[in-house]
N, C-alpha and C positions, 0 to 999 in steps of 0.2 A: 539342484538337489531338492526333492522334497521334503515336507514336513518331519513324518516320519524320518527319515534319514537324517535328520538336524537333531531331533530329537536322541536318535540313538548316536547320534556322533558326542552330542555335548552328554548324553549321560555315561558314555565309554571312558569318555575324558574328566568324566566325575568320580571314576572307578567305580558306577551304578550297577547293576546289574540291566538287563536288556533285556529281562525274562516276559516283558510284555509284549512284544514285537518278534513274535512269530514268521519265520522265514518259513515259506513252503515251495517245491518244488513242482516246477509244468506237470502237468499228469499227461502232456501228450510228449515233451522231447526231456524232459528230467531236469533242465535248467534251474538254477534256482532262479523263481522270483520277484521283480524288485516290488518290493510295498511301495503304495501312495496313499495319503492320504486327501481326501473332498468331503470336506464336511467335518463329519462323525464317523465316517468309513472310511476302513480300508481297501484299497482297491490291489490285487497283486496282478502286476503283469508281466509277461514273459518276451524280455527283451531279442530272445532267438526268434520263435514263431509269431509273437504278437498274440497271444491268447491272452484271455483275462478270466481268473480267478474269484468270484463273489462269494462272501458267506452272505448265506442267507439271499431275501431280495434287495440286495444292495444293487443288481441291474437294473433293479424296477428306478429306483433313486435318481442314480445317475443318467440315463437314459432322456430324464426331466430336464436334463441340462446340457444343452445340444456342445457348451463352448469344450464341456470337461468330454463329454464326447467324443469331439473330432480332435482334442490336443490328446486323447489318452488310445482312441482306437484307428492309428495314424498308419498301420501296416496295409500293406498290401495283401487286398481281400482272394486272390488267386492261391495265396499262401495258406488262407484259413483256408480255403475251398480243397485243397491238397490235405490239410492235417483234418480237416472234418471227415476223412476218409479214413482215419484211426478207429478204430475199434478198439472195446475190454480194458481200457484202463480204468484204473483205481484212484479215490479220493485221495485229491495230495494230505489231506485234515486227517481224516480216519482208515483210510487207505480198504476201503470198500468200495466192489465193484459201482460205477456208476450205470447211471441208465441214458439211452439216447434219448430224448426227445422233441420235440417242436413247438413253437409259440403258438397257441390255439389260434390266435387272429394271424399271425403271419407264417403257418404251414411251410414254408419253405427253408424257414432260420430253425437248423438241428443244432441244438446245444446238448452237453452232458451233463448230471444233477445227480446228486448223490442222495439214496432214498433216507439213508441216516441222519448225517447232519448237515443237509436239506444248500450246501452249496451247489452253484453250478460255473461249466467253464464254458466259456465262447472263445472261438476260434475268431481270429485276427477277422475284423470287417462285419463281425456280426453283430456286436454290440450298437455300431454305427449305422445297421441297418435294420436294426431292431428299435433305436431312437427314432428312423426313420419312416412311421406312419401313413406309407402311399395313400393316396386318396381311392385309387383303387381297391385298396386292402382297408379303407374306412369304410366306403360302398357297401364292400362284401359284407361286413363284423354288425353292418347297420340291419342289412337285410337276412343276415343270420341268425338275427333278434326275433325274427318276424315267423320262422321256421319253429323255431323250440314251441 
């Protein structure tokens, strides 16, 4: 169980209110889901597809920490490679069209990011390859420097 989930369990059982701990729904399969907490962030992820949920750059965060990484972005990358092929969904937070786009140094990883309030979702495997810095894709980001 994580954090979060302790938390809301003992304050359920405190007859707390729970109003801090926002449940959001997959924007690609409507799942709710499960929060974790790493740090100071929440991280939500989606135990169907394995996508993950960030406000804000809480990917930039995590992505630092290769261990929370590989124990949180554990799905099978075939799975993301399937659901990255969704289209036009809307922010599970404000429920506004998102936008596709791509990691400028690593052009190949399409996530979605919402223009309003500036979440974004990575599909299963991307996060883990988005931690993942090829050296070939350091080369390139080096020599791109050199271009501008």
């Amino acid at each position: 169980m994580s954090r979060i989930e302790d938390v809301a369990q003992q304050e359920s059982q405190d007859g707390h209110e729970i109003g801090a701990i926002e449940m959001v729904n997959c924007p690609k399969c409507d799942v709710t889901m499960t929060p974790n907490v790493i740090g100071e962030d929440k991280i939500d992820r989606c135990d169907a597809c394995g996508g993950f949920w960030f406000d804000g750059r809480e990917h930039e965060v995590l992505a630092q920490t290769k261990i929370y990484v590989d124990k949180f972005d554990s799905s099978d990358p075939k799975v993301g490679a399937k659901m990255n092929e969704i289209r036009d969904i809307d922010c599970p937070v404000c429920h506004t069209k998102m936008m596709k786009l791509s990691v400028p140094s690593q052009l190949h990883i399409k996530y979605e990011s919402c223009p309003v309030c500036h979440g974004s979702f990575f599909d299963a495997g991307e996060l883990k390859d988005f931690a993942s810095f090829s050296i070939g894709e350091q080369v390139r980001a080096f020599f791109d420097g050199f271009r501008r």
